[in-house]
C-alpha positions in Angstrom: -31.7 4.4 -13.8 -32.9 1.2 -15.7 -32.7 -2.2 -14.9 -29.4 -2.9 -16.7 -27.5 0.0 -16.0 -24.5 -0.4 -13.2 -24.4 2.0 -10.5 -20.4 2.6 -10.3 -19.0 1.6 -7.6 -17.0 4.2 -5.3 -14.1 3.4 -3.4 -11.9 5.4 -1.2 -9.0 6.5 -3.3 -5.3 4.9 -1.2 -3.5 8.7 -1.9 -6.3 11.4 -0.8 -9.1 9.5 0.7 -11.4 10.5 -1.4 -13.8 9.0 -3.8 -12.9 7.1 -6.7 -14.5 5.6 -9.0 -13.6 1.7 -9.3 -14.4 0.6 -13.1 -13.3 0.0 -16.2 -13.9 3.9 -17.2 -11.0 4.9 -14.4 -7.5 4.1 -15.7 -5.6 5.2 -12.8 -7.8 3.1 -10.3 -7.8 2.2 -7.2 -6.7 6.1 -7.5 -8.6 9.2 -7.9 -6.4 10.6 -10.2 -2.9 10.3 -12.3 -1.1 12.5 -9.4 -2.1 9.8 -6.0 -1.2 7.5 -8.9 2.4 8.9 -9.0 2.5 9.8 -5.7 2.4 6.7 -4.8 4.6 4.5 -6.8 7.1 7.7 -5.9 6.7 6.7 -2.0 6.7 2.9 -3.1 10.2 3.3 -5.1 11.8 5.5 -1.7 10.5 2.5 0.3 8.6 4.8 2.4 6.2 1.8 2.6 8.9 -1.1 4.6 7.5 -3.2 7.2 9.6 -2.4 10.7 11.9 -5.5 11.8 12.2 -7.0 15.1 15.6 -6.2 16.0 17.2 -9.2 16.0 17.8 -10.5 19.8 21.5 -9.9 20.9 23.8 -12.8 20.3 24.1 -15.8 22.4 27.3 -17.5 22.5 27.4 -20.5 21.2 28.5 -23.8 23.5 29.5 -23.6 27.5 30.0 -19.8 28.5 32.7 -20.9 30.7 35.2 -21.7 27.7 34.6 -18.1 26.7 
């Protein structure tokens, strides 16, 4: 390897775990391949990928309990 030449850099591919090249050269990156590419933006679109809520407390009536 010269002076000048890159060594690409690998990365762990989001879908498979596996390696993945992260350049220029890769057009499906951060991926491994077109299919953890689809994969995905498949489990992205059925929001399989949602943050869990705090359920919200239970309500609290508003002003002195004792007029309810």
């Amino acid at each position: 390897m010269s002076d000048n030449e890159v060594k690409p850099r690998l990365v762990r591919c989001p879908g498979c775990g596996g390696d993945s090249v992260y350049a220029s050269s890769n057009p499906y990156r951060p991926f491994c391949s077109e299919r953890c590419k689809n994969l995905d933006i498949g489990a992205w679109a059925a929001e399989h990928f949602r943050v869990p809520a705090e359920a919200p407390p239970d309500e609290q009536p508003f002003g002195d309990p004792r007029l309810q």
